[in-house]
C-alpha positions in Angstrom: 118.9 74.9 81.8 119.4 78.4 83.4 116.6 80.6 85.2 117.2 84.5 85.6 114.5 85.8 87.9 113.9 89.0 88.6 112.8 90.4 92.3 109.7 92.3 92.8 109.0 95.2 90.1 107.8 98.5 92.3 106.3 100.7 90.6 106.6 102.8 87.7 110.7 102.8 88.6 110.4 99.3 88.4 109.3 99.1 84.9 111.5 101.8 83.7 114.4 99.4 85.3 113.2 96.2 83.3 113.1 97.7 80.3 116.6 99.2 80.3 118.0 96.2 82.0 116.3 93.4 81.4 117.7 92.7 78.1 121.3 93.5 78.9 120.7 90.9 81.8 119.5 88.2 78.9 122.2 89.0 76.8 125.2 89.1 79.3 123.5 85.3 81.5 121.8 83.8 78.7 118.9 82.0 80.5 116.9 79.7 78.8 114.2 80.7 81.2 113.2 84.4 82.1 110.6 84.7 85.6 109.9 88.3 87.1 107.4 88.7 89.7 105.6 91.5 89.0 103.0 91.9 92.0 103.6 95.5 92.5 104.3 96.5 89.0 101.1 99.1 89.1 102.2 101.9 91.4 102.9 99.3 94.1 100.0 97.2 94.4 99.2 94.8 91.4 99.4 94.5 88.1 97.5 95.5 85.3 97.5 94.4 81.4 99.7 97.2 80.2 102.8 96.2 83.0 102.3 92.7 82.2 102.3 92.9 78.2 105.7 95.7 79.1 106.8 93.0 81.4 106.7 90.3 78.4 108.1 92.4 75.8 110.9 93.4 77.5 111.9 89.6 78.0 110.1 87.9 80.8 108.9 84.3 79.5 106.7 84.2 83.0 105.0 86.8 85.6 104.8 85.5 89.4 102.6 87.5 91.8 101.9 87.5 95.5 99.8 89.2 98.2 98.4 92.1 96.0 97.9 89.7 93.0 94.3 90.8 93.0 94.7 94.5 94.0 93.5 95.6 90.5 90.1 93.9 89.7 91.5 93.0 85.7 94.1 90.7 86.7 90.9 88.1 87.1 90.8 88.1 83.6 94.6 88.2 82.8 95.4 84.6 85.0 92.4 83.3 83.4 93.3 84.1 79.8 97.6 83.9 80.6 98.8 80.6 81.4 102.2 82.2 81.8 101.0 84.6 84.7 100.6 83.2 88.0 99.5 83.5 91.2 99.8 82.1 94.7 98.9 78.5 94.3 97.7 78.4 98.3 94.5 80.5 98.3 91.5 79.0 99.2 88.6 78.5 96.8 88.1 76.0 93.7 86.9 79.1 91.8 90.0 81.2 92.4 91.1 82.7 88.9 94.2 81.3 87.1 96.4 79.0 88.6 99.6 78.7 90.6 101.7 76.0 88.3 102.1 76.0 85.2 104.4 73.3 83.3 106.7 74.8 80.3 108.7 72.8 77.9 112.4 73.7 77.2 114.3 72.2 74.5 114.5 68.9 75.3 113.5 69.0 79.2 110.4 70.8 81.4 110.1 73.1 83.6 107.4 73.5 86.3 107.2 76.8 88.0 105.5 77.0 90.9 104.2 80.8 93.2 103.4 80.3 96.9 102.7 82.7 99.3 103.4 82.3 103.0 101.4 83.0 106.0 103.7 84.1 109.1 102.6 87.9 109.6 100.4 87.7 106.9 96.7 87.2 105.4 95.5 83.6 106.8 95.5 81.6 103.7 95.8 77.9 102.8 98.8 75.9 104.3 101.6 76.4 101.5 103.6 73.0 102.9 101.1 71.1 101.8 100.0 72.9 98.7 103.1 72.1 97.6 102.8 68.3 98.0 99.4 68.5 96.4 101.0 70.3 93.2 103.9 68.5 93.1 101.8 65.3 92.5 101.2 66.4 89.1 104.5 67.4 88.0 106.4 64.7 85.6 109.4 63.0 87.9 111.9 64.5 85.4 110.4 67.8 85.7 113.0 70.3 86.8 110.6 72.6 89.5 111.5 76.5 90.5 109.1 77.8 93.3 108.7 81.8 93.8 108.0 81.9 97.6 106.1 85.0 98.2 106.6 85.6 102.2 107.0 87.9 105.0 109.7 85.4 107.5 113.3 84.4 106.4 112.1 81.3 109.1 109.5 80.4 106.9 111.3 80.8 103.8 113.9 78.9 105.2 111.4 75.9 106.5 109.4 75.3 102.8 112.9 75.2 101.4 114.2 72.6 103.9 110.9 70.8 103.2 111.2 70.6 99.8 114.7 70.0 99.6 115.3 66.9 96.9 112.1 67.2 95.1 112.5 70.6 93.6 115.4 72.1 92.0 115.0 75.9 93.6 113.1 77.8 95.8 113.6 81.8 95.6 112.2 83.9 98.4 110.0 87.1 97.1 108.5 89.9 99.2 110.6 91.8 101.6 112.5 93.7 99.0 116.1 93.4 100.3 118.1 90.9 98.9 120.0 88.5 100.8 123.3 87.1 101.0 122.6 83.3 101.5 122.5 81.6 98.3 123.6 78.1 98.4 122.5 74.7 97.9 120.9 72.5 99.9 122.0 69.4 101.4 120.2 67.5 99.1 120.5 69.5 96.6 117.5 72.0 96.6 119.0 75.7 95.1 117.7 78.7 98.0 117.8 82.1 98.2 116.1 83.9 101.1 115.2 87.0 99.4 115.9 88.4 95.9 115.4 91.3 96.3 112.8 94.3 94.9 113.4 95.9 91.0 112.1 99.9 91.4 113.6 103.0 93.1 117.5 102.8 94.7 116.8 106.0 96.8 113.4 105.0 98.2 112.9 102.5 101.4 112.1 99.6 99.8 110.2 101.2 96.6 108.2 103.7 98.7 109.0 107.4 99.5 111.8 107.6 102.2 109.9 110.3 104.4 106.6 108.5 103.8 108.5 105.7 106.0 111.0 107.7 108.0 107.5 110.2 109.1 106.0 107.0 110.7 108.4 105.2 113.1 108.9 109.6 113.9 105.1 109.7 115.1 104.4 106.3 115.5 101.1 107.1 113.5 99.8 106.1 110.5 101.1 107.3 107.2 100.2 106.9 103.6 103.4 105.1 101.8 103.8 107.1 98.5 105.6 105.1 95.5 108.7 106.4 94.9 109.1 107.5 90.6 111.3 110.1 91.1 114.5 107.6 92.5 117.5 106.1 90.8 116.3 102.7 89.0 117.8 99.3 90.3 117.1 95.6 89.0 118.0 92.7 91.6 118.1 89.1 90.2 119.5 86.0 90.6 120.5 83.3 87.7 120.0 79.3 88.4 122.2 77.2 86.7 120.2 73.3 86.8 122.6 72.1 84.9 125.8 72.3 87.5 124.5 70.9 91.1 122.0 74.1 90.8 123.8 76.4 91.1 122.8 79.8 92.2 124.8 83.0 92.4 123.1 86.9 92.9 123.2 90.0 91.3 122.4 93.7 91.5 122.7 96.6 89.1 122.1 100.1 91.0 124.4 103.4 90.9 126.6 101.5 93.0 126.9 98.6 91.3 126.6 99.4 87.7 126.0 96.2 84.8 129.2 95.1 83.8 130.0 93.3 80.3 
């Protein structure tokens, strides 16, 4: 079984990227499984019904969110009616809207996908360590797992990975919008990548405006970040290959580094 997954889709840029890309990407790695977190599809700060229906027909099988997942008031009504959109599995409440797991069957095998969010230098929420355990509990043993991490630290990142090292077959690191350079697997076999990067405007810092950013660490006061739509588009990704040790390799397409047959 093979996973692409798709780093966070800023903005209007973002979604201009998955559609051109997105299906170039499915056609060159083949995946039997397509996730794209989508928490900042709507100018930055959520998604709404028309990103995630854009999202789906351009090739994504599942959406993962993470801390803006309920920065527009509709996506209540998408995780409860969407079983293939999640949201961070870790906040509190046993009313919260949708869910954080769902369990997909692939061919012959199954796939659960799991969407944490961390807490280091972010909103308290429920312990992700052991929201993990809990979920895990109802996956089948021969479930293959993939866990969107949705955090702030590369520590933390790092630490649920080591955690669940053995018992799940990846763990991707969403959030911070650069992508890293340590994919490998884990010594007992666990596939991790720190970061995977952000899908929206090559020009921008991280998605946003570069004066909007560059003007605050300048005053040191606060300054409204402004979605960059005008920019360059980039997709960053990474495929998982759970058939070969889990293997997992990176990949970018941007001016620099344009999609290569």
């Amino acid at each position: 079984m093979r996973i692409l997954f798709v780093g966070d889709v800023m903005g209007e840029i973002g979604m201009q990227a998955i559609t051109q890309y997105l299906p170039l990407l499915k056609t060159k790695y083949h995946p039997q499984v397509t996730i794209v977190n989508g928490e900042n599809a709507d100018q930055g700060r959520g998604i709404k019904e028309k990103q995630f229906k854009a999202l789906l027909h351009a090739g994504a099988d599942l959406v993962t969110l993470g801390n803006h997942a309920w920065d527009k008031f509709e996506v209540q009504e998408l995780l409860q009616e969407n079983d293939n959109l999640l949201r961070p599995a870790n906040y509190p409440g046993s009313q919260t809207p949708g869910s954080g797991l769902v369990i997909k069957q692939v061919n012959a095998e199954q796939l659960a996908v799991l969407n944490l969010q961390g807490r280091a230098l972010m909103q308290a929420i429920d312990d992700p360590f052991t929201a993990a355990d809990r979920l895990l509990k109802k996956v089948p043993a021969q479930a293959k797992v993939f866990v969107d991490f949705h955090a702030e630290t590369t520590s933390e990142k790092g630490a649920l990975a080591h955690y669940l090292d053995g018992r799940i077959s990846a763990l991707v690191g969403t959030h911070t919008h650069v992508q890293t350079n340590d994919a490998h697997t884990l010594p007992r076999g666990t596939a991790f990548l720190t970061d995977v990067g952000m899908t929206g405007s090559y020009d921008g810092i991280l998605g946003v405006k570069a004066q909007s950013s560059v003007q605050r660490f300048l005053t040191q006061r606060p300054t409204r970040y402004e979605i960059d739509d005008q920019g360059r588009p980039q997709i960053n990704f990474c495929t998982i290959d759970l058939e070969h040790k889990n293997k997992i390799q990176v990949g970018q397409v941007n001016p620099d580094r344009p999609l290569l047959e």
